[in-house]
C-alpha positions as CSV (number, residue, x, y, z in Angstrom):
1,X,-37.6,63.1,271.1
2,X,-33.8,61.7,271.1
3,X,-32.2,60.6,274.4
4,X,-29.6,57.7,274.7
5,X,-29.8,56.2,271.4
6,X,-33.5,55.9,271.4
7,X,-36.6,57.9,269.8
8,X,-39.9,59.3,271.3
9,X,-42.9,58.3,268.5
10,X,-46.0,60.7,269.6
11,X,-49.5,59.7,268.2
12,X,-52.9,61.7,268.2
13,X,-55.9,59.9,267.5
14,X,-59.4,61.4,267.9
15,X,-61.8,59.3,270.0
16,X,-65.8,59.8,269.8
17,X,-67.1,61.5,272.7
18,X,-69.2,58.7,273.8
19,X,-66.1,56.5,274.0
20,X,-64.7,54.9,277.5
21,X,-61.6,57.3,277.5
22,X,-60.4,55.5,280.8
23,X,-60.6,51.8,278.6
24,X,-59.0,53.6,275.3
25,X,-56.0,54.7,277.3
26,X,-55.2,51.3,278.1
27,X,-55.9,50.0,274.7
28,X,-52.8,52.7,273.9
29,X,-50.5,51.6,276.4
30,X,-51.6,47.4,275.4
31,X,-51.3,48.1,272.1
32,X,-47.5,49.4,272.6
33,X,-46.4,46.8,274.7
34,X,-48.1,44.2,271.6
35,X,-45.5,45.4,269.1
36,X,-42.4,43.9,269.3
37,X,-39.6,46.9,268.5
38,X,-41.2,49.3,271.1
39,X,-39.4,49.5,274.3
40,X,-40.8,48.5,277.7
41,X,-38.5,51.6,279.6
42,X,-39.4,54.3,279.3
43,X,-43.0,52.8,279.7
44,X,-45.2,53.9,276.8
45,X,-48.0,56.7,278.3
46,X,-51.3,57.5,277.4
47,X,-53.1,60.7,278.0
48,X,-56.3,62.8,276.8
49,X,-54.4,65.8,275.6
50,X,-57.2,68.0,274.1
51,X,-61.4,68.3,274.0
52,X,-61.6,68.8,269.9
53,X,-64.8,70.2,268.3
54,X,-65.5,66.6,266.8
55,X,-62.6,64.6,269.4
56,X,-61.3,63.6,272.5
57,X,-57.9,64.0,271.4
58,X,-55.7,61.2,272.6
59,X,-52.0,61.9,273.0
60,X,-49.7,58.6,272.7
61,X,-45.9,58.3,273.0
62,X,-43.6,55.1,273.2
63,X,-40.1,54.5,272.9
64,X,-37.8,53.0,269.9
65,X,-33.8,51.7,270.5
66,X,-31.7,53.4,267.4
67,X,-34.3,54.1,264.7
68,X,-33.8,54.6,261.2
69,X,-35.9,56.7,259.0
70,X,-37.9,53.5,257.2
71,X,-37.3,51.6,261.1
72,X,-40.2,54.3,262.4
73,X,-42.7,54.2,259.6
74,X,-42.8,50.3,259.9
75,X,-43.1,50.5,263.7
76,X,-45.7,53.7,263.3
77,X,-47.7,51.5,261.1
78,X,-48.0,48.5,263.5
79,X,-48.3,50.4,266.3
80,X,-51.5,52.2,264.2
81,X,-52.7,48.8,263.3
82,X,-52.3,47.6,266.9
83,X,-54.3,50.7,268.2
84,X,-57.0,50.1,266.1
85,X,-57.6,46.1,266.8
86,X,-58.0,46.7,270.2
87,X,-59.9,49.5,269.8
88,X,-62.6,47.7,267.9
89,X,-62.6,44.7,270.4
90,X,-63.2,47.0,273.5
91,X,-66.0,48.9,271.4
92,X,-64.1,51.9,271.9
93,X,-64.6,54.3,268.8
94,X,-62.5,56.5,266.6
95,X,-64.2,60.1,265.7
96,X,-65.6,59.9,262.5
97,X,-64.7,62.6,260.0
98,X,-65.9,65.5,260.7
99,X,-68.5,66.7,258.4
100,X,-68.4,70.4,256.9
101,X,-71.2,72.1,255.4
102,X,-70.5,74.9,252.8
103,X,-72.6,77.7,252.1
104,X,-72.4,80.5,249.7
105,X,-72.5,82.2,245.8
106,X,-70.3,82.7,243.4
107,X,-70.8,85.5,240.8
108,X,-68.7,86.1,237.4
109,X,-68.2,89.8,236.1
110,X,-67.6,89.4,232.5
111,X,-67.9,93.0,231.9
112,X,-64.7,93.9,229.8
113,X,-63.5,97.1,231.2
């Protein structure tokens, strides 16, 4: 993730499968461009990287000049926040949580032995 005094960030986001993955990928690459301490070279990528039980698995990565540790978090963040504006105003949606249903019995021995 280090080359030449810069930093690779990599972000997964789960998409619904009834999203447009072809418009969501853009929304990635726009949304880089939108915050100011990514870099333009190497040009930020988007790509579906995996077909998830619950998610299309979207696979992000941009580029940072000379991060520090705090530098990334802040950038992460807006970055995340970017994402998910442009998300919303394409209609394009996040998976929802996936939902887990548990099933079974529990017994207690209190025989002293």
């Amino acid at each position: 993730p280090y080359g030449r005094g810069r930093y690779r960030i990599v972000e997964h986001v789960g998409l619904a499968y009834e999203a447009d993955v072809g418009d969501a990928l853009e929304e990635f690459t726009a949304a880089a461009a939108a915050v100011e301490a990514v870099k333009a070279e190497p040009t930020p990528k988007a790509y579906v990287d995996d077909f998830g039980s619950d998610a299309v698995v979207v696979r992000a990565h941009y580029w940072i000049e000379d991060p520090r540790r705090r530098d990334i978090f802040e950038i992460r963040s807006a970055y995340a926040q970017a994402v998910k504006e442009r998300l919303e105003a394409s209609d394009v949606r996040i998976s929802p949580a996936s939902k887990r249903e548990l099933l079974g019995r529990i017994e207690v021995d209190d025989s002293t032995t």
